[in-house]
C-alpha positions in Angstrom: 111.2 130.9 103.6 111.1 130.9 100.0 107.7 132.3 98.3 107.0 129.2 96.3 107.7 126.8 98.7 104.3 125.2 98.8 103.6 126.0 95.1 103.3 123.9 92.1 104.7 125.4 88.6 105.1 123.4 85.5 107.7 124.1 82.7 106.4 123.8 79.1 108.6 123.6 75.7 110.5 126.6 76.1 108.9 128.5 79.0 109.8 129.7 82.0 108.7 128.2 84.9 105.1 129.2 85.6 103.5 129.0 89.1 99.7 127.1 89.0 98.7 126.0 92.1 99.6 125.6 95.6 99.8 122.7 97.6 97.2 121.9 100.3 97.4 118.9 102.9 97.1 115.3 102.0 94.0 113.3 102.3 92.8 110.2 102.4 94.3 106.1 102.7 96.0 106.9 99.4 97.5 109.5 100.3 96.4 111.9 98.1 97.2 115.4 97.8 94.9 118.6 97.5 96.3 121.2 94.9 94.2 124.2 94.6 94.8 125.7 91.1 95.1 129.3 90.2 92.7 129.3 87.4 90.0 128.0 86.3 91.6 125.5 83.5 92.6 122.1 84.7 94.9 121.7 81.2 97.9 121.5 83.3 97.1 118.4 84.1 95.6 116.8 81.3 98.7 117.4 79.4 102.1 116.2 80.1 104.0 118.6 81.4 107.1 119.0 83.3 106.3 119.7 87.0 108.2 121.0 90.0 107.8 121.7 93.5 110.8 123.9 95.6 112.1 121.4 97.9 114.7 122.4 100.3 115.6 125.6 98.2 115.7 123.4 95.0 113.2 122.6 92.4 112.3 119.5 92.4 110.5 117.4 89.1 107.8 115.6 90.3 105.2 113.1 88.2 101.2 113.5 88.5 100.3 109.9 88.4 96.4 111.0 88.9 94.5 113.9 88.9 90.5 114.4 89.7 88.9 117.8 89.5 86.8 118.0 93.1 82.9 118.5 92.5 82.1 122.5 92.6 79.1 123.0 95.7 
């Protein structure tokens, strides 16, 4: 099992690729994903970035069509 399986990472202009959150189940009718980030910035997202999850040994690009920051308790 490769250690990013279940990880997110994004590539920026020029960078490497650079692991920010992992992936948690899906929830919901729509079918929307939990992603719990590894810090506290939710930039990632806001920007356009290039995305990729490890699928079947391969990274694959993937598009965030929506993102919503969960309500801290």
């Amino acid at each position: 099992m490769n250690s990013f399986e279940s990880h997110l990472v994004f590539q920026g202009e020029s960078s490497p690729l650079i692991v920010v959150a992992k992936l948690g189940k899906p929830f919901g009718i729509k079918g929307f994903l939990k992603i719990y980030l590894f810090s506290e910035s939710d930039e990632y997202f806001k920007k356009k970035h290039s995305f990729f999850v490890n699928f079947q040994q391969s990274w694959q690009p993937i598009d965030i069509e929506f993102f919503q920051r969960h309500k801290d308790n």
